[in-house]
N, C-alpha and C positions, 0 to 999 in steps of 0.2 A: 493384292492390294484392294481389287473390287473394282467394279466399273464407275465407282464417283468417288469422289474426292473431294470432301467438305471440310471447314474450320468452324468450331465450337466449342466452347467450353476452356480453350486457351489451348485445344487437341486436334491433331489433324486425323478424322476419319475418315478411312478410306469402304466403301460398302455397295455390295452387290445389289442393293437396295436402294431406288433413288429416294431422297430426304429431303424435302420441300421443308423450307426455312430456315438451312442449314446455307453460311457464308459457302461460296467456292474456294477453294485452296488448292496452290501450285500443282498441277498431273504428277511434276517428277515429286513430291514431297514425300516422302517415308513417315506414313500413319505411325499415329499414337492408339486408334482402337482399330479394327478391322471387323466389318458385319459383314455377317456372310449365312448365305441359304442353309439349312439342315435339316434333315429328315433323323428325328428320334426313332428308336427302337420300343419296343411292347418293354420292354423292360425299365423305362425312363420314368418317374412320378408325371402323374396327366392329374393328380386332386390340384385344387386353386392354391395359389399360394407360392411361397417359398420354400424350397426343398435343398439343403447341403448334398452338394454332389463331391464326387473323390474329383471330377473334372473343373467345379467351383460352384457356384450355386445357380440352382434353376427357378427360373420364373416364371408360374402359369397362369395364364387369365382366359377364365371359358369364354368359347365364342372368339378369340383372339388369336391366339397362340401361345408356344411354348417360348422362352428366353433362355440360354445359357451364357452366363456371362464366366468368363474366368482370366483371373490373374489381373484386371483391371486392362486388360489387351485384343479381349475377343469376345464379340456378343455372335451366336449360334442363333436364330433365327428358323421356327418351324411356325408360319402360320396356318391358323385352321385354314378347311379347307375353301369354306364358304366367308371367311374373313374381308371384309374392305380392305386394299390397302390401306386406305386411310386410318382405320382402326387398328389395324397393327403397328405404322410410323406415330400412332397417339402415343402408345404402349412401349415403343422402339426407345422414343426419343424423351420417355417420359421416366417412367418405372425404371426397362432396363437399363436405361444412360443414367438415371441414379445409383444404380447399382455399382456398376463401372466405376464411377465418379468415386465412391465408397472405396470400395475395393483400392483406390489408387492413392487412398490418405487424403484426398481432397474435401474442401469443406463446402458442401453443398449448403446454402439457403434456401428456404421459400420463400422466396422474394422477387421484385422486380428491382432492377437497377436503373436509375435514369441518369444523364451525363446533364450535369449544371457547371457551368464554364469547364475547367480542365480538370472534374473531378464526378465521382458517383457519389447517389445517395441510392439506398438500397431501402425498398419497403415494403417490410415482412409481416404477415398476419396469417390468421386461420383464413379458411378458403370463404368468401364471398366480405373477405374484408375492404375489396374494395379494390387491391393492388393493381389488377389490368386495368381498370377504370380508370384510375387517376394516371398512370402511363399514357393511355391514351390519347386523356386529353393535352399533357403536358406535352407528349408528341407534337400534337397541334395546336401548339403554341411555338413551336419550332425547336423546342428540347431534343437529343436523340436518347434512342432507348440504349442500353446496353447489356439488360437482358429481361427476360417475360417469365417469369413463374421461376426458374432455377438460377440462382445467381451463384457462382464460383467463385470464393471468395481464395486467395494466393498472397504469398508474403514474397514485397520484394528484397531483392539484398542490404536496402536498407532496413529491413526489419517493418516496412510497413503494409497494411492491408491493402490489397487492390479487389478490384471486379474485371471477370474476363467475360469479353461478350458471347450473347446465348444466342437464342432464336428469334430471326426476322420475323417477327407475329408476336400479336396480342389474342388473346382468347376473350370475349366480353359474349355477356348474358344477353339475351335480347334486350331488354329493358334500358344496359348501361350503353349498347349499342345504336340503338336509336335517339336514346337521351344527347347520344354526340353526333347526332345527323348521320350517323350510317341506314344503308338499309338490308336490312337482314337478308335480300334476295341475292344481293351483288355480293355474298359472302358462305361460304360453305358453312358446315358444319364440321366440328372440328372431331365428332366421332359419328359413321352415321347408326342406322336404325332405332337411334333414340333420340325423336323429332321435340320432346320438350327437355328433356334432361342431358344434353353437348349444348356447350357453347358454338360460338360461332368463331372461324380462325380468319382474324383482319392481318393480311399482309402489312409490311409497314415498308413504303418508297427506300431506296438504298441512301438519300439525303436524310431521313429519320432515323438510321440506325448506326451505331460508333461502330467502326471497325478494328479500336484498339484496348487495352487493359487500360483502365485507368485508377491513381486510387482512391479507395475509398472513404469519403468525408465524414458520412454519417451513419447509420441502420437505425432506422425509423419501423416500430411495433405499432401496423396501423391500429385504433379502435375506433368505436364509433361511440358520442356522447352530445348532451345539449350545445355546449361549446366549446369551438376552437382551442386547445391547449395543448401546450409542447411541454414536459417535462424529464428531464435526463434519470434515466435507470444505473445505480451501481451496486455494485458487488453482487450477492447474489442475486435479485432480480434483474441484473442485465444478462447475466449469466443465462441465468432459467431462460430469458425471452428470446436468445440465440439459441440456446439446446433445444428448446422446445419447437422454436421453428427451421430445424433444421430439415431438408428436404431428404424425405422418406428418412425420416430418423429411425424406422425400427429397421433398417437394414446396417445398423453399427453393429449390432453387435454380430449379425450370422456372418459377417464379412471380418471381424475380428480386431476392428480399427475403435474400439471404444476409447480406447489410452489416448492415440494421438487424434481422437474427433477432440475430446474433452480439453487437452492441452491447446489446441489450434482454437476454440469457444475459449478457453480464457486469455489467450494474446490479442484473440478480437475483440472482448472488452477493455483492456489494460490499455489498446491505442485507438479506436475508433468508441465515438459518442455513440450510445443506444439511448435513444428517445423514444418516450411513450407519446404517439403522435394522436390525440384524438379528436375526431369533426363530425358535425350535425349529417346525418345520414339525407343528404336530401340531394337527387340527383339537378334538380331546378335548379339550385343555388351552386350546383358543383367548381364551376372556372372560380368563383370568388372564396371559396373556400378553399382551395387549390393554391392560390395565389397568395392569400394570406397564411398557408404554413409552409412552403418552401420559405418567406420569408421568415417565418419562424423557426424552420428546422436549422436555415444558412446561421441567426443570431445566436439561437443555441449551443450551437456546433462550432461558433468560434470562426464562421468562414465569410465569405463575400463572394459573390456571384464574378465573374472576371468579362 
């Protein structure tokens, strides 16, 4: 089982690896993934990248480590030698837990999920669109998160969408860090040896973060534009703006899950609104900009705050 025993992603991992910002889960619980130490052979691909193996597919990042994930049950773990751990659990819980995630028919997002009374809203974009940012601050306004950068998106037996919670952390750029009164010294680096290009990793208090599935109300495509506007996406551009930002989308197809990614992207348009959310890029103005499109996302979406 491994010497820890975390809950994530809606999955109980158990790993010989300890996992900062991973929920704890029951000692006696019977894992969903199991990480565990491994020393590869001279005969294992070491080029960057993704490699199909007969054992399931390998993931290499120079300077990091090797990843074998297989069957959507077992990440194989060889970090370099001279590796942070920190920069292997970036890669661990980033890359390879997408990987897993793929592998198990699950519908990964890039996204953040935040809990707005008994329900999520999920908000997905290209990377510096903002998503940790406005988490952040909605955090501290007393929102909780429900998940940071990978949102799991699951259908209950009613046939509807939920979010299952991720990781206890937000990742914010210096800039969107400070803009919210953090100070970049009281916070690590969330990869090191690269002192301008890692963000910084802000724990978030265990009263800031949901500890349960809940469903999903909306999936907001953040952008950035002159002004505030909410606009709802259908058919194929809601489609495209889920497929597109689904997390590490190019590992559909080496994992062999392209049929039921594609099919699970179009029952999440059919019952969850996609809005094209877009706001003035201006960190100064950020809480009133914030405030005015959750009310705008809750109208569009047909819901009420509870």
């Amino acid at each position: 089982m491994g010497d820890f025993v975390y809950r994530a992603f809606g999955l109980i991992v158990g790993s010989e690896i300890p996992l900062e910002g991973l929920g704890p889960a029951d000692p006696g619980a019977e894992p969903d993934v199991v990480i565990v130490r491994a020393t590869f052979g001279a005969g294992w691909p070491s080029e960057p990248g993704l490699h199909s193996c007969e054992n399931g597919t390998l993931l290499s990042i120079p300077q990091v480590g090797r990843f074998l994930c297989t069957s959507g049950r077992r990440i194989a773990v060889e970090p370099d030698a001279q590796a942070p751990l920190e920069n292997v659990r970036l890669y661990l819980l980033g890359s390879a837990m997408g990987l897993i995630l793929h592998q198990r028919g699950l519908l990964p997002l890039h996204a953040n999920a935040l809990e707005v009374g008994a329900q999520a809203i999920a908000f997905m974009g290209r990377s510096g669109a903002g998503k940790s940012t406005l988490t952040a601050w909605y955090a501290g306004q007393g929102h909780r998160v429900v998940a940071d950068d990978v949102s799991v998106v699951g259908v209950g037996g009613d046939g509807r969408p939920f979010v299952q919670p991720g990781l206890a952390r937000v990742r914010l750029w210096r800039q969107a860090l400070e803009s919210l009164g953090g100070n970049p010294d009281d916070h690590p680096r969330s990869f090191h040896g690269d002192a301008e290009g890692a963000k910084f990793e802000v724990a978030l208090r265990r009263g800031h973060v949901s500890d349960r599935w809940l469903p999903l109300r909306a999936v907001c495509l953040l952008e950035f534009g002159p002004e505030l506007a909410v606009t709802r996406l259908h058919g194929v551009d809601a489609l495209e703006a889920v497929y597109e930002n689904t997390y590490r989308g190019a590992f559909v197809g080496v994992t062999g899950t392209a049929q039921l990614h594609w099919e699970r992207c179009v029952r999440l348009i059919r019952t969850v609104p996609v809005l094209r959310t877009v706001r003035p890029k201006s960190l100064a103005e950020l809480g009133g900009h914030a405030r005015s499109m959750i009310a705008e996302v809750l109208k569009a979406s047909g819901s009420r705050p509870s």
